[in-house]
DRENZA-382863 format. One record per residue (C-alpha): x negated, y, z negated. Coordinates in pm, whole numbers, plus 32768, in hexadecimal, padded with zeros to 4 digits. Each point is the difference from the previous one (the first is absolute). Layout:
<pts>
> X,Y,Z
...
</pts>
This chain:
<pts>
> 2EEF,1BE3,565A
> 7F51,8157,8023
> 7F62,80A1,8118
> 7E97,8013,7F7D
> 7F75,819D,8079
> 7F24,7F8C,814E
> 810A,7F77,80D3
> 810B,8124,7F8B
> 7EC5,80BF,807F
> 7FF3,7F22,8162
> 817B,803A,802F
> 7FEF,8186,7FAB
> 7EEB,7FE1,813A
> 80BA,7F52,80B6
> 8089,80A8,8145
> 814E,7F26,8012
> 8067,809E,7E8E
> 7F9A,8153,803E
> 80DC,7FD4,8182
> 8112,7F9A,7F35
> 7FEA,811D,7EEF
> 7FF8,8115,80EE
> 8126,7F85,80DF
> 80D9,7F7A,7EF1
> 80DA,80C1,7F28
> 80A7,7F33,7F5D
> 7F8B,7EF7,7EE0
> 7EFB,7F08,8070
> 7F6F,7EDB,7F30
> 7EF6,7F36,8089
> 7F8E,7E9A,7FBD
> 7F26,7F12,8036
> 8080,7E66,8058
> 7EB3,7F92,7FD8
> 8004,804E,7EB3
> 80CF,7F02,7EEF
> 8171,8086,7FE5
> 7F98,80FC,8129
> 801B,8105,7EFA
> 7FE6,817F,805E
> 7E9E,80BA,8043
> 807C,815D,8066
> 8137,80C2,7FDC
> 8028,817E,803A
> 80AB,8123,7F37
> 815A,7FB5,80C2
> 7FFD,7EA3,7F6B
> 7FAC,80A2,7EB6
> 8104,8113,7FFC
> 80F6,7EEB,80A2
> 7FD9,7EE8,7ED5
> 7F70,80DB,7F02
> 7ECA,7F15,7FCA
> 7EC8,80AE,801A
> 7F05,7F12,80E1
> 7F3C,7FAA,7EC6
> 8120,7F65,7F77
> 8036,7F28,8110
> 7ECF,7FB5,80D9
> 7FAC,7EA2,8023
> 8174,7F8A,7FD0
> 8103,7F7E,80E3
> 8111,80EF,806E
> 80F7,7F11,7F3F
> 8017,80D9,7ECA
> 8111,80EE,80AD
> 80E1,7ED3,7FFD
> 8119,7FAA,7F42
> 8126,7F13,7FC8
> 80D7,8084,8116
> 7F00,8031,810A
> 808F,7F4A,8138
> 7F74,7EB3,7FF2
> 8027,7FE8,8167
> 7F51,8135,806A
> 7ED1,7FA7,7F18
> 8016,7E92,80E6
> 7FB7,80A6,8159
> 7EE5,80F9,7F43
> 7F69,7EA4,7F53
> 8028,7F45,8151
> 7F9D,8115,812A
> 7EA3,806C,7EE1
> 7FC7,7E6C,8019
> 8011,7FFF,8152
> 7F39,816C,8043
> 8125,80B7,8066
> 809F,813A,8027
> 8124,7FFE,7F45
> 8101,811C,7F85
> 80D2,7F9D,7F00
> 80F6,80F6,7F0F
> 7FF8,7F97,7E67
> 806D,80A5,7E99
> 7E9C,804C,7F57
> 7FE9,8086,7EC3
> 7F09,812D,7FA5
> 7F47,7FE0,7EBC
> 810C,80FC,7F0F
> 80CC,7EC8,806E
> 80AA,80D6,8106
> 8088,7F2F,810F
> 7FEF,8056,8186
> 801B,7F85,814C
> 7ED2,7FC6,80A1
> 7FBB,7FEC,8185
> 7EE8,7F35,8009
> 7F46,7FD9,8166
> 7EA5,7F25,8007
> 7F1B,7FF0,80DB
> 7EEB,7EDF,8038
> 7EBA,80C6,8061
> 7EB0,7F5C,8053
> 7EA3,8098,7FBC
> 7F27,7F8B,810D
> 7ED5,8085,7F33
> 8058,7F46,7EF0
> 8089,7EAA,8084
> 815F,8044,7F3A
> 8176,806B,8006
> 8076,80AC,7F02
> 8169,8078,7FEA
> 808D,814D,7FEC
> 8141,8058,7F3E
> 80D1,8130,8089
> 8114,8076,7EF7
> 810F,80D8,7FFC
> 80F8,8069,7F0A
> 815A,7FCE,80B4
> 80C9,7FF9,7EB8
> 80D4,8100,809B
> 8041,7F82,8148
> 8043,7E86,7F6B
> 810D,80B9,7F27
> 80B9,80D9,80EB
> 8017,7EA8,80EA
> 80BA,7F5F,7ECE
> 80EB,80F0,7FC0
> 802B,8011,8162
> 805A,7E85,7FD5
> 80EF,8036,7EE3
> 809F,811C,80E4
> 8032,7F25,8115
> 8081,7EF1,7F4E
> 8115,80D2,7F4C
> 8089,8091,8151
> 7FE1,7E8E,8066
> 8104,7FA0,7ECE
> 80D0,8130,803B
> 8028,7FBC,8169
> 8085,7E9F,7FA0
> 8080,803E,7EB2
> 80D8,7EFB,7F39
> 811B,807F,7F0F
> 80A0,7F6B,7EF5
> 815D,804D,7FF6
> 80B2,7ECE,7F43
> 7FDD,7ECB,7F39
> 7F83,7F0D,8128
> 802B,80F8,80F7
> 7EF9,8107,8088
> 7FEB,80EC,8143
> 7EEF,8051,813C
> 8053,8174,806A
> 7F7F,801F,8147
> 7F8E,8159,8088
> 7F9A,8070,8136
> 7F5C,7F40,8113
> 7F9F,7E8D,7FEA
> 7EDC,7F64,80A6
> 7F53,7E86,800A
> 7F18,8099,7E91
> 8122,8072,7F33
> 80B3,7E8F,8074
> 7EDD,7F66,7F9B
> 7FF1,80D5,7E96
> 817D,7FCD,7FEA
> 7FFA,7E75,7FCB
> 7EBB,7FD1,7F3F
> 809D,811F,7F16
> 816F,7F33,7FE4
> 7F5A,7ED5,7FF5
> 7F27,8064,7EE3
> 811C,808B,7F50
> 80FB,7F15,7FE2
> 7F0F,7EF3,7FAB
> 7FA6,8104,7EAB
> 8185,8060,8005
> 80CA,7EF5,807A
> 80FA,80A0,809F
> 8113,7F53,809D
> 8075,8137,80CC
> 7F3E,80FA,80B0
> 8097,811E,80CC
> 7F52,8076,8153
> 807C,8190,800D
> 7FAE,807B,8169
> 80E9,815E,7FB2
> 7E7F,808B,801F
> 7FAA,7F57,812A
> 7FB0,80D8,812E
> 8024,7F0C,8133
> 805D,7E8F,8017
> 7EF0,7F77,8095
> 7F9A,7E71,8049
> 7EF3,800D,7F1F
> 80F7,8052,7EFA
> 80FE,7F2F,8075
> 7EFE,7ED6,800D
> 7F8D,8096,7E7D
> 8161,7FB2,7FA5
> 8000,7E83,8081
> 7EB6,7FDF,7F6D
> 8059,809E,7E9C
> 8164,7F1B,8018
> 7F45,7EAB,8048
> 7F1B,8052,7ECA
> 80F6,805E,7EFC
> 80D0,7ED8,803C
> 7ED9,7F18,8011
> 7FD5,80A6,7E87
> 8165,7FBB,7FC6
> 8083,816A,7FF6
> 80AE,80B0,8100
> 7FF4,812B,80CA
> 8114,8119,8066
> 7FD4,810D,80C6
> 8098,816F,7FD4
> 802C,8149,80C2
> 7FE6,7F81,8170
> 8089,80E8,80DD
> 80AE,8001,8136
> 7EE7,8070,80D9
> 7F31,7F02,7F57
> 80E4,7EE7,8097
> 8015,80C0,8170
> 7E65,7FF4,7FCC
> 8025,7ECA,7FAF
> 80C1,7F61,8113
> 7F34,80B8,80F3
> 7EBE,7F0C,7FC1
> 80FC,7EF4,7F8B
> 7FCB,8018,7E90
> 8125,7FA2,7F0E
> 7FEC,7FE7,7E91
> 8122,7EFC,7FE9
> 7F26,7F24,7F25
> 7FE1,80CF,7ED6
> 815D,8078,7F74
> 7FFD,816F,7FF9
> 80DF,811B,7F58
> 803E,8188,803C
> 7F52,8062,7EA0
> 7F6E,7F80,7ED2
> 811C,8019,7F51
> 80AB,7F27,80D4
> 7ED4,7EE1,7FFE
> 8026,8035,7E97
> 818B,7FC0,8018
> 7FCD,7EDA,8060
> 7EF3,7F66,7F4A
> 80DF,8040,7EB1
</pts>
C-alpha cells in the first residue's frame, strides 16, 4: 500500500522523526504496525544511499524487499518475534541493495510510542558492516587452519598415516587431536596411525592422558596406535607424576614404527 501525502506530512511534523534524523547517522526506516503489512512511512538519505532505493520507490512497503534466499532464517525469527511482541531487538542479516549488491546489515529496532498520537511505531537503525562480517570470516578460516596445522594428520603409507606433534600440548589441542583422528580414519580407514612426539616440548599428563585417550579410540575403530620419538627425559618426566606409556607400543623413529608394520 502507499502512504497517501497528509500523513507523510504528519510524520515529517512529527518531533520523534525529526529526534531521530538529527541524532542518527546512520540509515533509518520507519514504519507504522498499525498499518496492514506495517509497511514503511519514512526513511532518510542514509537508508537511500545504503539500499539504493530512493523513498518513492519504497514508501508504503515492508522492509522485506532487501531479503533474499540466504538471509538467516533464524535472525529474521527473533526480528518477526521481538516486532510481535514490541521489542527492541538487534539482529545481524545479508540484505541485498537494489543493483542486486549484497551486504551485511546491522539492523537495531526500536518500538517508540507517540503519546500524541495513541501509537508505536518502529524505528529501523542500519548499518553496513559488510566489512567487519568479512574480516570475522576470514578470521574464522585463519583460525581454523592453525587449528589443522597444530593437529595435522599425514599420510605416509597404504593403511598407515602419521600425527607430528610440535611444541606444547594442552587439554584444546587433546581435544582437536581425537575429533581430527577420529574423523580421519573413519574417511581413511587406516589400520595404523603413528603418534610422533620428536616435536614435543615437555611430557606432560595432559598429554600423557591425550595418549590413553587417542589409544582407547583407535582400537575401538579397530586400528592401532604407535608412538615415536619419546625421549629419555620424557620418561624421567614421566615417572616423576607417575606417567608410563607402557600401553601403547612405542619405537625410536618412524622408520622403525614403519619396520615393523611391513
Amino acid at each position: 500500500m502507499k502512504v497517501n501525502k497528509d500523513q507523510l506530512k504528519r510524520m515529517k511534523k512529527n518531533e520523534f522523526v525529526r529526534t531521530a534524523i538529527e541524532f542518527v547517522e546512520t540509515g533509518v526506516v520507519i514504519t507504522d504496525p498499525e498499518l496492514p503489512d506495517n509497511p514503511i512511512v519514512y526513511t532518510n538519505r542514509g537508508f537511500e544511499d545504503l539500499s539504493g532505493y530512493s523513498s518513492e520507490e519504497i514508501l508504503g512497503y515492508n522492509c522485506r524487499f532487501l531479503q533474499g534466499d540466504d538471509t538467516d532464517p533464524q535472525e529474521l525469527k527473533k526480528l518477526r518475534i521481538a516486532i510481535k511482541n514490541k521489542e527492541k531487538v538487534k539482529v545481524e542479516i545479508k540484505n541485498y541493495r537494489k543493483n542486486g549488491q549484497a551486504f551485511w546489515n546491522e539492523l537495531q529496532v526500536y518500538p517508540i510510542y507517540i503519546e500524541s498520537e495513541h501509537q508505536t511505531y518502529f524505528v529501523g537503525v542500519q548499518q553496513d558492516v559488510t566489512k567487519r562480517k568479512e574480516a570475522e570470516e576470514r578470521s574464522d578460516l585463519y583460525l581454523d587452519q592453525v587449528k589443522s596445522l597444530s593437529t595435522p594428520i599425514v599420510p605416509i603409507d597404504r593403511n598407515v598415516s602419521i600425527v607430528p606433534l610440535v611444541g606444547d600440548i594442552d587439554d584444546e589441542r587433546v581435544e582437536l587431536l581425537l575429533n581430527n583422528v577420529s574423523t580421519h580414519i573413519q574417511k581413511s580407514g587406516d589400520e595404523h596411525l603413528i603418534l610422533d612426539l620428536s616435536g614435543v616440548s615437555h611430557f606432560t599428563r595432559q598429554l600423557h592422558q591425550g595418549i590413553d585417550q587417542l589409544n582407547q579410540l583407535i582400537k575401538l575403530m579397530g586400528a592401532r596406535l604407535m608412538i615415536t620419538g619419546v625421549r629419555p627425559e620424557f620418561v624421567l618426566e614421566g615417572m616423576k607424576d607417575d606417567l608410563t606409556l607402557s600401553s601403547v607400543k612405542s619405537f625410536p623413529s618412524v622408520k622403525h614404527a614403519l619396520k615393523d608394520i611391513n
